[in-house]
FIROZA-967556 format. One record per atom (N, C-alpha, C, O, CB): residue in one letter; x, y, z. Coordinates in steps of 0.02 Angstrom, whole numbers, padded with zeros to 5 digits, always signed. Glycine has a CB too. Layout:
N
AXYZ/...
END
This chain:
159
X+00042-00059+00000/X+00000+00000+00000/X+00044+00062+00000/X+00082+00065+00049/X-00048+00000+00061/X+00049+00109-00041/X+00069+00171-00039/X+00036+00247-00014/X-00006+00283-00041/X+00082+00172-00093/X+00080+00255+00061/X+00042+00302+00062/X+00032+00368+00021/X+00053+00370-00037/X+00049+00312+00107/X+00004+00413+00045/X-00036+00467+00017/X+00017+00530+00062/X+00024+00525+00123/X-00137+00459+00040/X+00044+00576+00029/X+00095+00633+00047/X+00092+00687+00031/X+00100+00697-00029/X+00147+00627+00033/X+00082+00740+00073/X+00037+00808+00049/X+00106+00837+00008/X+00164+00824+00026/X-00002+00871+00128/X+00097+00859-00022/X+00139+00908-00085/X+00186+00954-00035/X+00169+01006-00007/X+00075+00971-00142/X+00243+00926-00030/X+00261+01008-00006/X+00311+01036-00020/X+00367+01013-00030/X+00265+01022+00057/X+00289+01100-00021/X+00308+01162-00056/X+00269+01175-00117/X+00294+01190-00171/X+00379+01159-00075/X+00191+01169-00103/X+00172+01154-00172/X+00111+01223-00152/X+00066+01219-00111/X+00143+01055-00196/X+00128+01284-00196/X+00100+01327-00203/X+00017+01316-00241/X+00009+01274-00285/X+00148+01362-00231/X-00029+01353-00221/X-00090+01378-00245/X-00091+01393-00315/X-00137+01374-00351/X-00109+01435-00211/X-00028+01436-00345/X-00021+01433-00436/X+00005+01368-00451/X+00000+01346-00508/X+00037+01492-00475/X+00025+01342-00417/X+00050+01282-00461/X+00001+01225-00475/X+00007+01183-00519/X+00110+01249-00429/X-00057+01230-00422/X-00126+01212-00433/X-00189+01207-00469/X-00229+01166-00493/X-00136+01226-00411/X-00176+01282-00458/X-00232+01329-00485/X-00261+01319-00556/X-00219+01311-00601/X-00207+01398-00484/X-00343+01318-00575/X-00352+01328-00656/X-00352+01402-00697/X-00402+01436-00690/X-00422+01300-00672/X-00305+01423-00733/X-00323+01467-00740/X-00357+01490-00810/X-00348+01444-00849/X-00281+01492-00718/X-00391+01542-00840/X-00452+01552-00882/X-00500+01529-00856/X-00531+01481-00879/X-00453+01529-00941/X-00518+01569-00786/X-00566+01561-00769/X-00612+01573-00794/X-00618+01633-00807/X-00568+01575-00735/X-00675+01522-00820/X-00752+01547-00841/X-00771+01572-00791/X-00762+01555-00733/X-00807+01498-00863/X-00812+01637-00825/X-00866+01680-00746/X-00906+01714-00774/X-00901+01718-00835/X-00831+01739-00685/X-00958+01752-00739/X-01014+01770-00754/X-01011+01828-00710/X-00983+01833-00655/X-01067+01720-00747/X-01057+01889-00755/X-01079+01968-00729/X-01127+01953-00679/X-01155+01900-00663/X-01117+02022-00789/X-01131+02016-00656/X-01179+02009-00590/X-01242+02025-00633/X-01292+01995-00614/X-01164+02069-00516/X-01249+02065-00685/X-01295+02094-00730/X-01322+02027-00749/X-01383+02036-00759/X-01266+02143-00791/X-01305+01960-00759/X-01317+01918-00825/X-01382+01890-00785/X-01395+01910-00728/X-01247+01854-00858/X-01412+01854-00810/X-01486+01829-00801/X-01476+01749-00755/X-01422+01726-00734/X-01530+01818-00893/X-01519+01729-00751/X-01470+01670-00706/X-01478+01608-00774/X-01439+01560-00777/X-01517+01635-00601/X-01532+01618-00825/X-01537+01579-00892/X-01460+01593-00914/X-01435+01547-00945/X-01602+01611-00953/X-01420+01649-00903/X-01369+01651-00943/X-01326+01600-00910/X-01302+01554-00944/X-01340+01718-00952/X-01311+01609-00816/X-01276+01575-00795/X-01286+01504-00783/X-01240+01463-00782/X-01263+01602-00757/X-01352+01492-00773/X-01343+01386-00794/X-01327+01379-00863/X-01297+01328-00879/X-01431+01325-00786/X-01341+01420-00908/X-01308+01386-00982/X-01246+01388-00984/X-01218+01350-01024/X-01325+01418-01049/X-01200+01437-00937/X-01124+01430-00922/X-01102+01389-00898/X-01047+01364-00913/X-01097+01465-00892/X-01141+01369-00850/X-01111+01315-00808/X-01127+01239-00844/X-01083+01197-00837/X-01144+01320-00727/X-01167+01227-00869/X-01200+01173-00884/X-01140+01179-00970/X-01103+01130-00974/X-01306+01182-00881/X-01136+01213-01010/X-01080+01208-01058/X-01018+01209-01025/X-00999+01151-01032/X-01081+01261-01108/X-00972+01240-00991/X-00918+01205-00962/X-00902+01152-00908/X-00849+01135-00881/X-00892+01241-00948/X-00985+01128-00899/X-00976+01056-00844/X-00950+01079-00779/X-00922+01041-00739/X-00916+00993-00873/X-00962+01156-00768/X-00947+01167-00696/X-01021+01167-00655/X-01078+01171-00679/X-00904+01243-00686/X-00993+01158-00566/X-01057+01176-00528/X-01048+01255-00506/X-01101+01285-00495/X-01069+01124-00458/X-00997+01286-00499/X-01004+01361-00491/X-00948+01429-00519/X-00897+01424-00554/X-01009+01364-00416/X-00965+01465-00501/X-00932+01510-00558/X-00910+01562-00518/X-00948+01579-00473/X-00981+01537-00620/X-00854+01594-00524/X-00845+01690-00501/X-00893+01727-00545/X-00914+01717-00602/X-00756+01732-00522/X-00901+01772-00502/X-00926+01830-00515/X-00893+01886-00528/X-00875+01919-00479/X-00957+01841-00477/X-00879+01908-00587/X-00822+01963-00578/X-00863+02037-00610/X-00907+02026-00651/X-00739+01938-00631/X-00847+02110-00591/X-00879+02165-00639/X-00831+02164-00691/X-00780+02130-00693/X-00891+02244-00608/X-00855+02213-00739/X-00811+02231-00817/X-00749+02238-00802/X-00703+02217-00838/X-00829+02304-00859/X-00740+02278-00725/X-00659+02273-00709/X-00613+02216-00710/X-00553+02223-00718/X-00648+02291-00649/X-00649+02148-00701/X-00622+02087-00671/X-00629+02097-00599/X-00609+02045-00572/X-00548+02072-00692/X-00643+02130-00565/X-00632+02146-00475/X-00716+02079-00471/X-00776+02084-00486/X-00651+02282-00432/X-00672+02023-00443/X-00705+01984-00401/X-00766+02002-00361/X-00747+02019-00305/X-00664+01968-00363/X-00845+02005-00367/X-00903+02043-00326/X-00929+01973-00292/X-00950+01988-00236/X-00970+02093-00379/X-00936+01908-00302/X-00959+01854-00297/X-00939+01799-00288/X-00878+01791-00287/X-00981+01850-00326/X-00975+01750-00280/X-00981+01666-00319/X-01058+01644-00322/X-01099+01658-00279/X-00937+01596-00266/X-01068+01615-00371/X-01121+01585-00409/X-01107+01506-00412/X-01062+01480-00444/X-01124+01618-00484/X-01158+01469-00368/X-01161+01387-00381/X-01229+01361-00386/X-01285+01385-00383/X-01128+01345-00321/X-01201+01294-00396/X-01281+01257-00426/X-01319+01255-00355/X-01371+01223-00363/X-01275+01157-00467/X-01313+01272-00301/X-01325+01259-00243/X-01356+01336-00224/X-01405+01335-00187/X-01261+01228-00204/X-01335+01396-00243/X-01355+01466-00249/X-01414+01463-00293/X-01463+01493-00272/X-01299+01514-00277/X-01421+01433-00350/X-01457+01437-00412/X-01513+01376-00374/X-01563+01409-00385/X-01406+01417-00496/X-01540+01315-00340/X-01555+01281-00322/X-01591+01301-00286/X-01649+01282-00292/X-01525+01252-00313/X-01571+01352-00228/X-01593+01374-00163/X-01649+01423-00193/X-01706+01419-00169/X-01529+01411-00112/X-01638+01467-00242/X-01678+01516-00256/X-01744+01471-00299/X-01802+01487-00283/X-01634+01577-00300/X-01737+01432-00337/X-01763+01400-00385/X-01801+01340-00327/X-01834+01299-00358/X-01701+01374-00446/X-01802+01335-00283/X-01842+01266-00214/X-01873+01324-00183/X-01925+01318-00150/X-01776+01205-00139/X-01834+01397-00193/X-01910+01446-00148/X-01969+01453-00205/X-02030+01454-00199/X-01885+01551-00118/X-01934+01457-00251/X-01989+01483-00307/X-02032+01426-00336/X-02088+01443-00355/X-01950+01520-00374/X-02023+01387-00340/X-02067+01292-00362/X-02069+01272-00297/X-02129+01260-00291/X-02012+01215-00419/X-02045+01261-00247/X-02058+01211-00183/X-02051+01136-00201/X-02078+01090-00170/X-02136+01220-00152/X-02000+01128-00268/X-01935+01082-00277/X-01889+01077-00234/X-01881+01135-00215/X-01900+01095-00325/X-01851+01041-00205/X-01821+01016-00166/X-01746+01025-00194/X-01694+01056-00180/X-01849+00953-00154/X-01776+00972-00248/X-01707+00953-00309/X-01711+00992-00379/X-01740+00957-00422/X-01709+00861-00337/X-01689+01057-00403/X-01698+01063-00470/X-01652+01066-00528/X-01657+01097-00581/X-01727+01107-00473/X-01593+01015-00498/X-01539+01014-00575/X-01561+00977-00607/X-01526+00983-00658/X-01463+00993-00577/X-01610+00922-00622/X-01630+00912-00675/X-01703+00939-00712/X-01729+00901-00753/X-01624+00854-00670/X-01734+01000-00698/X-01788+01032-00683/X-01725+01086-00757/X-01737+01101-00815/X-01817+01058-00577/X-01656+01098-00712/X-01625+01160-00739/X-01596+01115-00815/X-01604+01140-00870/X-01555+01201-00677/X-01572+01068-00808/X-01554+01043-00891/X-01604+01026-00912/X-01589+01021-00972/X-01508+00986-00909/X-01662+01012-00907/X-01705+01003-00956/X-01724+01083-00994/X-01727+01094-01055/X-01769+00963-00919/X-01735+01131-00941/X-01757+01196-00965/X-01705+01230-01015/X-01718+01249-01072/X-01769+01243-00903/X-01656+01234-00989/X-01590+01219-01024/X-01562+01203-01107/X-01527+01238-01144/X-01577+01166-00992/X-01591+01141-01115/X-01587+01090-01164/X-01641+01116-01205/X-01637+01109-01266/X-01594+01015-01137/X-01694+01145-01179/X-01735+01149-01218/X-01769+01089-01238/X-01765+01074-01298/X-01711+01178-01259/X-01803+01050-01197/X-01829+00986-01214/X-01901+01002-01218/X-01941+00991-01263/X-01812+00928-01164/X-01907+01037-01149/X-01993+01024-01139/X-01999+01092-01094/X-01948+01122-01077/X-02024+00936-01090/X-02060+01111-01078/X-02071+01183-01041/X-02064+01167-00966/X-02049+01208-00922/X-02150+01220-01056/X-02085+01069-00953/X-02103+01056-00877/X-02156+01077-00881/X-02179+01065-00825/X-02067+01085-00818/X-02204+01107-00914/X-02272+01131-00880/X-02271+01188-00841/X-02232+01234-00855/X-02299+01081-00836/X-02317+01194-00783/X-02324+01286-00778/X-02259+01258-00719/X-02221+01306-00727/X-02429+01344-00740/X-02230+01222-00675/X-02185+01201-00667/X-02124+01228-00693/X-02080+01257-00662/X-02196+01155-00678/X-02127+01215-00754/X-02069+01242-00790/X-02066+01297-00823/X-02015+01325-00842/X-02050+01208-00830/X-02135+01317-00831/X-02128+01387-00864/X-02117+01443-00789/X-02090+01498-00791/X-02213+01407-00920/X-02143+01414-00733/X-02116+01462-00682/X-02039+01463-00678/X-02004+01513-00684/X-02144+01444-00611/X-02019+01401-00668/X-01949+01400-00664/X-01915+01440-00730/X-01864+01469-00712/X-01927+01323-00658/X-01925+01446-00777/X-01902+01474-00838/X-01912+01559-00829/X-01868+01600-00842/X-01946+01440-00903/X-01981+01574-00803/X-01978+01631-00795/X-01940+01680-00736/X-01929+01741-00734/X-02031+01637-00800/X-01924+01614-00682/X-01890+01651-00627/X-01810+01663-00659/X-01780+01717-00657/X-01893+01601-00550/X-01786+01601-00685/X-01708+01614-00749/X-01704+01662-00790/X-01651+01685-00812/X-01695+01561-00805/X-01761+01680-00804/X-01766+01752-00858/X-01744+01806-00827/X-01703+01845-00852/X-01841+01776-00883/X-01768+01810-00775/X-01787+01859-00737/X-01748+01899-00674/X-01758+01953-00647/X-01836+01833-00719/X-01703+01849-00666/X-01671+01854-00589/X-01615+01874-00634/X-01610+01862-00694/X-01662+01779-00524/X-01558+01919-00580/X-01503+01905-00616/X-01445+01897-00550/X-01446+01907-00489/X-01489+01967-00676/X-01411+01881-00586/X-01357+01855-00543/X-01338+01867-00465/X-01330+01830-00416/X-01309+01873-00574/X-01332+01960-00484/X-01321+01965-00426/X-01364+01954-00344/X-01345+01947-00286/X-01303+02013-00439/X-01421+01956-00373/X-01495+01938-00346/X-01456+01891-00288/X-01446+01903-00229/X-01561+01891-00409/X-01437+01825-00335/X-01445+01757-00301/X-01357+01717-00276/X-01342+01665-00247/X-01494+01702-00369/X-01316+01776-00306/X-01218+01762-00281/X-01216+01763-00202/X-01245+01802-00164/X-01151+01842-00310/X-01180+01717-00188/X-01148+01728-00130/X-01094+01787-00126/X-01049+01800-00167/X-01120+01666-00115/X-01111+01822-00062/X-01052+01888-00071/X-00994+01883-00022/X-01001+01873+00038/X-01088+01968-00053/X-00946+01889-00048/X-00890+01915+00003/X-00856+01840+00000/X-00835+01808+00048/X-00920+01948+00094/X-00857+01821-00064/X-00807+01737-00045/X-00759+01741-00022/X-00720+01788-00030/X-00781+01689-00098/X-00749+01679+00023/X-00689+01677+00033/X-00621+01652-00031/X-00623+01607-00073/X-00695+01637+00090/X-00572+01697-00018/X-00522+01704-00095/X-00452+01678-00054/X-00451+01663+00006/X-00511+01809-00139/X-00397+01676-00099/X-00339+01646-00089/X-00301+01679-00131/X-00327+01713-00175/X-00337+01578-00097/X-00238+01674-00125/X-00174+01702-00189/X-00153+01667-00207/X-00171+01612-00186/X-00117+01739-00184/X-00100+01671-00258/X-00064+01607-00288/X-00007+01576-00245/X+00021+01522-00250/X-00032+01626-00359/X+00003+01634-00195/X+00066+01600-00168/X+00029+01583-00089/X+00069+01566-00046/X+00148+01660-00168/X-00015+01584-00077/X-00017+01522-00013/X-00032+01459-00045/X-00065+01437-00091/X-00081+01533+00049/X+00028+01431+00024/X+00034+01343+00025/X-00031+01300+00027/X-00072+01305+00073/X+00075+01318+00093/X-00039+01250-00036/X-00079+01229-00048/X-00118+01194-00005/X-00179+01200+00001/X-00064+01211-00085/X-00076+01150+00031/X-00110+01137+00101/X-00152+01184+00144/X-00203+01164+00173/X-00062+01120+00142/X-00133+01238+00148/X-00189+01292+00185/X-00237+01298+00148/X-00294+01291+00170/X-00169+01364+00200/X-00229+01310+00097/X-00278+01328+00053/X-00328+01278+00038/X-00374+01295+00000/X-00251+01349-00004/X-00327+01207+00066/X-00361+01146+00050/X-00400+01154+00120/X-00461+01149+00124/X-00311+01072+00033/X-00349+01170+00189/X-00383+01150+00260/X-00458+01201+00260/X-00514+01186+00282/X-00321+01173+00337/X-00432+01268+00226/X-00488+01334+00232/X-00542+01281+00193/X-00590+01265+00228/X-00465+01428+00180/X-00540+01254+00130/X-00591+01242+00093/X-00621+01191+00129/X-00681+01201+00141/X-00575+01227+00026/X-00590+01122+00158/X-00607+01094+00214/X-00661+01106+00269/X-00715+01078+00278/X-00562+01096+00236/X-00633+01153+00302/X-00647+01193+00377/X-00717+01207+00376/X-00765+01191+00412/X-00604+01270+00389/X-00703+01272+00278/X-00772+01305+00269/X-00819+01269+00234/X-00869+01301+00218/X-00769+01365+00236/X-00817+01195+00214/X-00866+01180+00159/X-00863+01205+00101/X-00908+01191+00062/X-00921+01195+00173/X-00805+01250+00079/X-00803+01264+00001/X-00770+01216-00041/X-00718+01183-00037/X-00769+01327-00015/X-00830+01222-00093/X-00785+01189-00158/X-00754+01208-00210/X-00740+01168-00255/X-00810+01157-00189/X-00731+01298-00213/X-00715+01322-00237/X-00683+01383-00205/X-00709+01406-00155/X-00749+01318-00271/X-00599+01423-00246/X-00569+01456-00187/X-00548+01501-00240/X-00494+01489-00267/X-00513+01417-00133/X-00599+01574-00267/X-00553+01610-00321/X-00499+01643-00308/X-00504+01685-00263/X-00582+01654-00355/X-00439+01635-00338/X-00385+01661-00344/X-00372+01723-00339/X-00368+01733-00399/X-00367+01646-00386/X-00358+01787-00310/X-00310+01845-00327/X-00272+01882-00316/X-00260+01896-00257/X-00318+01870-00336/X-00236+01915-00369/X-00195+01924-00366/X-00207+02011-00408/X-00233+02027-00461/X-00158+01863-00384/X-00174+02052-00353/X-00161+02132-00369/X-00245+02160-00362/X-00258+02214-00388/X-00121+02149-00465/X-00286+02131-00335/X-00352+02149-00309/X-00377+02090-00378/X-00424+02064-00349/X-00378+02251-00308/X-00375+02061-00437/X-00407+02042-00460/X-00390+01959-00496/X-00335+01932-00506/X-00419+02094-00489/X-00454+01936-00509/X-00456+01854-00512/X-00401+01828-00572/X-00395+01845-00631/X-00545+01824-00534/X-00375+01795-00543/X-00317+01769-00590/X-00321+01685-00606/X-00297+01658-00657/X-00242+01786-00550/X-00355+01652-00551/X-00367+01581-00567/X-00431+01555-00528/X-00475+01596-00518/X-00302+01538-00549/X-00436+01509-00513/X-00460+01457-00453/X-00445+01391-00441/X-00425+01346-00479/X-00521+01449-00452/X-00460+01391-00379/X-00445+01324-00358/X-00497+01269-00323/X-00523+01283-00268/X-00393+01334-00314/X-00511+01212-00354/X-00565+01188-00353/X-00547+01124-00298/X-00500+01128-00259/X-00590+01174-00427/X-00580+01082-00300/X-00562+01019-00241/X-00543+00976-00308/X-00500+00934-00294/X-00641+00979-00176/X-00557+00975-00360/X-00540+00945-00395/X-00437+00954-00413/X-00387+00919-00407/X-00596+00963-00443/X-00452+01012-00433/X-00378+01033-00414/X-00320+01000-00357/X-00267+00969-00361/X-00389+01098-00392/X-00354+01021-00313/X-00304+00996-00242/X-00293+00930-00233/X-00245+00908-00201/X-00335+01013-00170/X-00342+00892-00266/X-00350+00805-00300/X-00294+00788-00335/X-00257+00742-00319/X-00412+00791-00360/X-00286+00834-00395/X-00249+00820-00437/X-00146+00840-00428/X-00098+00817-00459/X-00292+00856-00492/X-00149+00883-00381/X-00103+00910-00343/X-00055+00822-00302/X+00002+00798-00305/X-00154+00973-00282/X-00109+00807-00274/X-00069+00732-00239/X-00033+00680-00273/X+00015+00646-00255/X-00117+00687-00209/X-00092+00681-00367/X-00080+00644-00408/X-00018+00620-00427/X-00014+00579-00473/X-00105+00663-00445/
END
């Protein structure tokens, strides 16, 4: 059996994804599940025209608002069908469609994420995501987003 050995000296950029996909606070939340759902992510930064970091946006933000508005429980597959354009769901789905029209981002972002730089040690940067329940840790650097770091990441870091 081989054990398992945390990286060390293994920086947050050396981690990190960077070209981050992200989404305006302006954009509709129809804009942001079609973002997420085309790059196969569950959440996104939020950045203004500046790039200056205002947010985070997840399927769990988008979920929460979307179970007040239907009294769905579960609506990621409620959101790829609407999505996909398969079917309306019925007034079901045309509510849910009209609340995606309608809302926009900033409405429904989590504010004030917690962020990281490139140069803290990756291990910290895994315990915070740990500690806090995040699954996502945007990057920056000089006030603005330069990467992120996902759990997937810090996975691949041990590799």
């Amino acid at each position: 059996m081989q054990a398992v050995t945390r990286p060390q000296g293994v920086l947050v950029s050396h981690a990190m994804t960077e070209g981050v996909v992200v989404v305006h606070p302006d954009s509709t939340l129809w804009d942001a599940v079609r973002v997420l759902r085309q790059a196969e992510i569950s959440g996104v930064p939020v950045v203004d025209r500046a790039n200056v970091l205002v947010g985070v946006l997840s399927e769990k933000d988008i979920a929460r608002t979307m179970g007040e508005v239907t009294g769905q429980g579960n609506v990621s597959r409620l959101l790829d069908v609407l999505v996909a354009g398969r079917s309306s769901g019925g007034s079901l789905g045309d509510l849910a469609a009209e609340t995606l029209q309608h809302t926009t981002v900033a409405e429904v972002m989590s504010r004030d994420p917690v962020v990281t730089s490139p140069e803290t040690p990756l291990d910290m940067a895994a315990r915070i995501m740990l500690e806090r329940g995040i699954n996502r840790l945007p990057v920056l650097a000089g006030g603005k987003l330069v990467g992120i770091l996902t759990r997937h990441d810090v996975l691949a870091a041990f590799v």
